[in-house]
N, C-alpha and C positions, 0 to 999 in steps of 0.2 A: 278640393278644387275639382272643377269640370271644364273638361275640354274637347270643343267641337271641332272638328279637322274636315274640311271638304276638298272633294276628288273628283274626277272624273270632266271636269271642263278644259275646255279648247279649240281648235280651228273650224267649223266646219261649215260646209256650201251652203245657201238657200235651200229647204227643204231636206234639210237633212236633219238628224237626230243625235243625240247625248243622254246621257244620264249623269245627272252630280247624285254622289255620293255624302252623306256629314255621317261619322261617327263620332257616339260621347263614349269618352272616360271617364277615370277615374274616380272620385267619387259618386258613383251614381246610384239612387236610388228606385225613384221613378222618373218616366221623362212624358210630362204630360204634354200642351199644345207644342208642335216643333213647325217649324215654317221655313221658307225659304224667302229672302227679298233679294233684289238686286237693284245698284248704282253705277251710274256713268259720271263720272268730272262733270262738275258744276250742276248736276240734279241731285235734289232730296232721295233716300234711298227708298223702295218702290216695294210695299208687299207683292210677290208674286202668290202665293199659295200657302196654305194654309192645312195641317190636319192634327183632329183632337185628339187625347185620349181614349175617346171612343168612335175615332176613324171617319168624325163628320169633316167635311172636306171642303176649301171655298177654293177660289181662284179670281184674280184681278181679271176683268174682262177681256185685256190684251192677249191673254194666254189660254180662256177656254176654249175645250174642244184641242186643244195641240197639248198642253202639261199636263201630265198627270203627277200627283205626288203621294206615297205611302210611306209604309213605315213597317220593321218588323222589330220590336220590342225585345225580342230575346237576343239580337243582336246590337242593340243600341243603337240603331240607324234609320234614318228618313232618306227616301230616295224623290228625285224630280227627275220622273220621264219626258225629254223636252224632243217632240217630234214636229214638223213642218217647219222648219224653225225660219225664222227671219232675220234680215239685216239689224233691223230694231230690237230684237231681243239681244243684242250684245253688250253686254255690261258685267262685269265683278256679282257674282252670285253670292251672296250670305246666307249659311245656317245661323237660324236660332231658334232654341229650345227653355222651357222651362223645366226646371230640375226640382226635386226633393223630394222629402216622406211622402207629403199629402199635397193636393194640388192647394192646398190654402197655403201652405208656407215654399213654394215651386219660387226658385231664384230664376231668373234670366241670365241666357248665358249665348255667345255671339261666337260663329268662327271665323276665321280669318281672310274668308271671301276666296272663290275660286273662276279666274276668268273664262268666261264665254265669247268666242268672236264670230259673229254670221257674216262671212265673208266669199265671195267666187274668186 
């Protein structure tokens, strides 16, 4: 079993900045594409960001230039730098990651979503 646990979201003013946090356990082997989306009630949930394996990187239009997102592998964790942030960008943030030996047998695995509110 693998479990993705994310942190670090919560209140904060227009233009201001966070960092979510997802780490994996438990069984883990390799952790190849890991990404971040987020959802608000009554929308479909929204790729934010995106980085591979080998550290190539995209972003939904609404967030370049302000998200950055990485990864450090010897810790198990993908981070999203979310700086200028907007009223709009508030919704329930999800990790997810692909796991396993080789990226051809890599399971999908989802964490529990951790709230962001852009708020004054």
């Amino acid at each position: 079993q693998v479990d993705l646990v994310e942190s670090g979201g919560g209140l904060v003013q227009p233009g201001g900045s966070l960092r979510l946090s997802c780490v994996a356990s438990g069984s883990i082997s390799s952790l190849y594409d890991m990404g971040w989306y987020r959802q608000v009630p009554g929308k479909q949930r929204e790729l934010v960001a995106m980085i591979s394996n080998n550290y190539n990187k995209n972003y939904t239009d609404s967030v370049k230039g302000r998200f950055t997102i990485s990864r450090d592998n010897a810790q198990n964790t993908v981070y999203l730098q979310m700086n200028s942030l907007k009223p709009e960008d508030t919704a329930v943030y999800y990790c997810h990651g692909r796991v396993g030996p080789t990226i051809e047998a890599a399971s999908d695995y989802w964490g529990h979503g951790t709230q962001v509110t852009v708020s004054s």
